[in-house]
Each structure stands twice: as C-alpha cells, then as structure tokens.
KOLTI-264398 format. One record per atom (N, C-alpha, C, O): residue in one letter; x, y, z. Coordinates in steps of 0.001 Angstrom, whole numbers. Atoms other than C-alpha are relative to their C-alpha. Last residue first. Layout:
<recs>
   type         x         y         z
      A         X         Y         Z
...
</recs>
This chain:
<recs>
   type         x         y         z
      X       802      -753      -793
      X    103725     60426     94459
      X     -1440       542      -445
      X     -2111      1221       332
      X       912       763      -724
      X    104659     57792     92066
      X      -343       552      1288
      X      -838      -208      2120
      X       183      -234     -1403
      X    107836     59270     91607
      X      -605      -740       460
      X      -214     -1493      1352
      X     -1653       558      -114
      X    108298     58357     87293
      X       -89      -239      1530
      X        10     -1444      1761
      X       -53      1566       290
      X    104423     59450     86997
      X      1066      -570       617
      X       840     -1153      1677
      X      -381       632     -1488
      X    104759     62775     89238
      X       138     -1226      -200
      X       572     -1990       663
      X     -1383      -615      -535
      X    105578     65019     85700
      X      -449      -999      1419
      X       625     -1034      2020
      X     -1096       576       973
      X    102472     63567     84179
      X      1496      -240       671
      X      2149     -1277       785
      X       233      1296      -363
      X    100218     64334     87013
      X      1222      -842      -984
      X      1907     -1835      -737
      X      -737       470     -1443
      X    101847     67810     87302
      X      -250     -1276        50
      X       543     -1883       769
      X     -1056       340       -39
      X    100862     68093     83493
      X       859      -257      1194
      X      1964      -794      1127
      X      -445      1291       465
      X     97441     66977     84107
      X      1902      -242      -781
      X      2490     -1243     -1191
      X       125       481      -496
      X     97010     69923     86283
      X       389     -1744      -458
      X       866     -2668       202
      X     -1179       -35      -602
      X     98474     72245     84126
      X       -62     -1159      1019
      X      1039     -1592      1360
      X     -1335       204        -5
      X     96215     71457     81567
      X      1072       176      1163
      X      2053      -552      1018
      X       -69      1622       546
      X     93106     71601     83462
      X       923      -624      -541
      X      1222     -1732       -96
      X      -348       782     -1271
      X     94400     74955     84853
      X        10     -1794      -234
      X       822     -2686        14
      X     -1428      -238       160
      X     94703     76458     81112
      X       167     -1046      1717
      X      1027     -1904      1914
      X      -583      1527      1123
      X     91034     74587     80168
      X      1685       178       674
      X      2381      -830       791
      X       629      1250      -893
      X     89323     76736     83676
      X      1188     -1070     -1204
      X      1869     -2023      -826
      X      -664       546      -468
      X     91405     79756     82259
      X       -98     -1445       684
      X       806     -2092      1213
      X     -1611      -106      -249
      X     90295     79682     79192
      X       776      -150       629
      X      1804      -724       272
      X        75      1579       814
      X     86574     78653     79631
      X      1506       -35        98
      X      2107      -840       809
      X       422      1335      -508
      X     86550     81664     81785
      X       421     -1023       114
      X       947     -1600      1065
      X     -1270       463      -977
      X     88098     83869     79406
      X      -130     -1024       688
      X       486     -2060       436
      X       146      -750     -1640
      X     85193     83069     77528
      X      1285      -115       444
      X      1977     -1133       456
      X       393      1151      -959
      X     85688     81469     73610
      X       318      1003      1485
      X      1257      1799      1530
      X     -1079      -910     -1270
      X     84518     83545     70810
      X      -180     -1131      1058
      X     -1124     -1885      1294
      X      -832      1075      -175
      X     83653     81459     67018
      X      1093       819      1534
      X      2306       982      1663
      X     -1353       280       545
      X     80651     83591     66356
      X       892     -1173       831
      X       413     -1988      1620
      X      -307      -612      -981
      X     76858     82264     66457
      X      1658       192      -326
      X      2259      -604     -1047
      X       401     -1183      -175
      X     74798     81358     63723
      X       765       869      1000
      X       479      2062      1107
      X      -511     -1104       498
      X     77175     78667     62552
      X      -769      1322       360
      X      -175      2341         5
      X       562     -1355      -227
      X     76789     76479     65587
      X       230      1203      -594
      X       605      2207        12
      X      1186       705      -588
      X     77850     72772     64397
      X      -894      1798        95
      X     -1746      2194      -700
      X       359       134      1656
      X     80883     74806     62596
      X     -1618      -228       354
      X     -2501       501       -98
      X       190     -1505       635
      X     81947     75851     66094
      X      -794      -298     -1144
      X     -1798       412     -1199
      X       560      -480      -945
      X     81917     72121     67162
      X      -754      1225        58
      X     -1918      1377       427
      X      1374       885       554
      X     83420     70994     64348
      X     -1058       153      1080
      X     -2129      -420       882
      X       516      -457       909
      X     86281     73821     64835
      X     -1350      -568      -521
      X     -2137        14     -1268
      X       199     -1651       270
      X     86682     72852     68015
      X      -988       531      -741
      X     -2143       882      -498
      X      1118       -51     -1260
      X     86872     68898     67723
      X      -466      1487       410
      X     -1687      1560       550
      X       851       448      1110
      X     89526     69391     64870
      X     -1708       316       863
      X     -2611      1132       679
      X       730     -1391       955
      X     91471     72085     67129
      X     -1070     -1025     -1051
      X     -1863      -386     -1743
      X       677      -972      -420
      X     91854     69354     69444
      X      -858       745      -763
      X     -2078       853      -880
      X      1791       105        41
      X     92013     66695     67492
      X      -209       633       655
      X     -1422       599       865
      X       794        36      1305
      X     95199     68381     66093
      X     -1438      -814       211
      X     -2383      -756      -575
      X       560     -1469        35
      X     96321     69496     69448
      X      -812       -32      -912
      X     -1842       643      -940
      X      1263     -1227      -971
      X     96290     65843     70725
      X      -315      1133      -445
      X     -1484      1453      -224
      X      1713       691       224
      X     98108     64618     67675
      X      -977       279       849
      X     -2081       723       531
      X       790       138      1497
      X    101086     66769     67896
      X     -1269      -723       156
      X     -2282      -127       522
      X       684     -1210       -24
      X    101246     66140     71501
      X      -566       772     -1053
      X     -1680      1293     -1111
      X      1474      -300      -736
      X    101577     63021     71244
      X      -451      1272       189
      X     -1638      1583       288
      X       788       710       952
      X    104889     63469     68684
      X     -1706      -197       512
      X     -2651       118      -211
      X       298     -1517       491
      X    106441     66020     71228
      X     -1159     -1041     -1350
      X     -2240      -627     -1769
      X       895      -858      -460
      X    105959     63287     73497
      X      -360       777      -924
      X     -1531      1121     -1084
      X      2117      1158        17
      X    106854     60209     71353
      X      -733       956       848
      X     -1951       799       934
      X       441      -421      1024
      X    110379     62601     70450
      X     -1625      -484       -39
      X     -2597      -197      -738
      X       569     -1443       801
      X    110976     63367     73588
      X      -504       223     -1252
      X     -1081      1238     -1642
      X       870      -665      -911
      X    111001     59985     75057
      X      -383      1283      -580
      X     -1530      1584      -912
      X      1050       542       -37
      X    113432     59207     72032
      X     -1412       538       697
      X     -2233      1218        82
      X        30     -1133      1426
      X    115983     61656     72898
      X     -1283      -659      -863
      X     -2022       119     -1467
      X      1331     -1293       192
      X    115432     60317     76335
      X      -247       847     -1223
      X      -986      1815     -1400
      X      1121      -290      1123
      X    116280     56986     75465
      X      -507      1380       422
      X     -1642      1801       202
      X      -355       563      1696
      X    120221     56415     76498
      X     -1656       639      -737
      X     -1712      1276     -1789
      X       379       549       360
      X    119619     58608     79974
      X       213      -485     -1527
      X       337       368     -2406
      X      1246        24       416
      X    120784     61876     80428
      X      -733      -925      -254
      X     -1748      -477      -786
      X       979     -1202      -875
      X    123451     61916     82823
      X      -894       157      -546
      X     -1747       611       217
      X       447       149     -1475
      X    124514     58096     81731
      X      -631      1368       549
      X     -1619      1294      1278
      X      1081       748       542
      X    124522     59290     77871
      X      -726      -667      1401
      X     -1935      -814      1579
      X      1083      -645       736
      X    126999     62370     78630
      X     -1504     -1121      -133
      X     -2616      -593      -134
      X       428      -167     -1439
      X    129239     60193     80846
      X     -1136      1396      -627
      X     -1801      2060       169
      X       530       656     -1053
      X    129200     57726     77780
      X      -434       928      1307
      X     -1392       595      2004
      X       930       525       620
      X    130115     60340     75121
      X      -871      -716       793
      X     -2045      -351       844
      X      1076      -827      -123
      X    132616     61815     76818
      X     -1400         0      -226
      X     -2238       744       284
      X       535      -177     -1323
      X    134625     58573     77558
      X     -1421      1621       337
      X     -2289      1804      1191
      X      1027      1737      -364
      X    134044     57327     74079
      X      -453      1068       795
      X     -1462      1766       697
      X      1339      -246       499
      X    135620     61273     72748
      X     -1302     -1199      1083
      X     -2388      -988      1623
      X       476      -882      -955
      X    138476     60845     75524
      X     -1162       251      -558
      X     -2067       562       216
      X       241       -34     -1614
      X    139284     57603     74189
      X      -915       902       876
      X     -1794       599      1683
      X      1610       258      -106
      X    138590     58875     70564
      X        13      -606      1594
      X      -936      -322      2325
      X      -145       945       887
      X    141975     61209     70751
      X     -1718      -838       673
      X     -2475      -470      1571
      X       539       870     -1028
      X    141412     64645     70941
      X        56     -1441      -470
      X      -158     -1755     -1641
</recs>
C-alpha cells in the first residue's frame, strides 16, 4: 500500500470518529475510576461507622441506586442534543 492510500485511510477513519474521542474516553473511563473509588470509600466508612451490624445492602437500595444510575446516564448521553 502506498502511504497515499494509508493518509487517505487514516483521515476518513479520524472524520467518522472524531480526532478527540480517544481522549473523551480516556477522561471518562478516568472519572469513573475516581467516582467508584469514593464510592466504595464512602461505603466502607459508612459500614465501618456501624460495626455492630453486618455489611448487607437491600435489594431495594439496589435497585433504587441501579435506576439512579441509569438515569444519570441518559442525562449524560442527551448532553451533546440538548434534549
């Protein structure tokens, strides 16, 4: 292949995905790292706070936190729209 056809692949590869999304992905997956980790910090210090009792969390609680997430990932996902 000669690099012509490499450029040209290269470019209509970087226009369908954007130049920074490899970036973008990395400052998410990077926020998200740090959210989980004060998550679980905030948890466990929480739990710790109440050692007489064990460390069980309610379905409940589970699914009420799993909707709360999903909800703030549709808000995420509508930023760019602005719907």
């Amino acid at each position: 292949m000669s690099t012509e056809v490499v450029n040209a692949e290269v470019k209509a590869i970087e226009q369908a995905a954007g130049p920074n999304d490899g970036r973008l992905y990395l400052l998410g997956a990077a926020a998200g790292l740090v959210l989980g980790l004060i998550a679980v910090y905030l948890f466990v210090r929480a739990a710790d706070e109440k050692i007489d009792t064990a460390r069980h969390v309610k379905t409940g609680e589970v699914i009420k936190l799993a909707i709360g997430v999903i909800t703030l990932l549709r808000q995420v996902a509508s930023l760019p729209t602005g719907s």
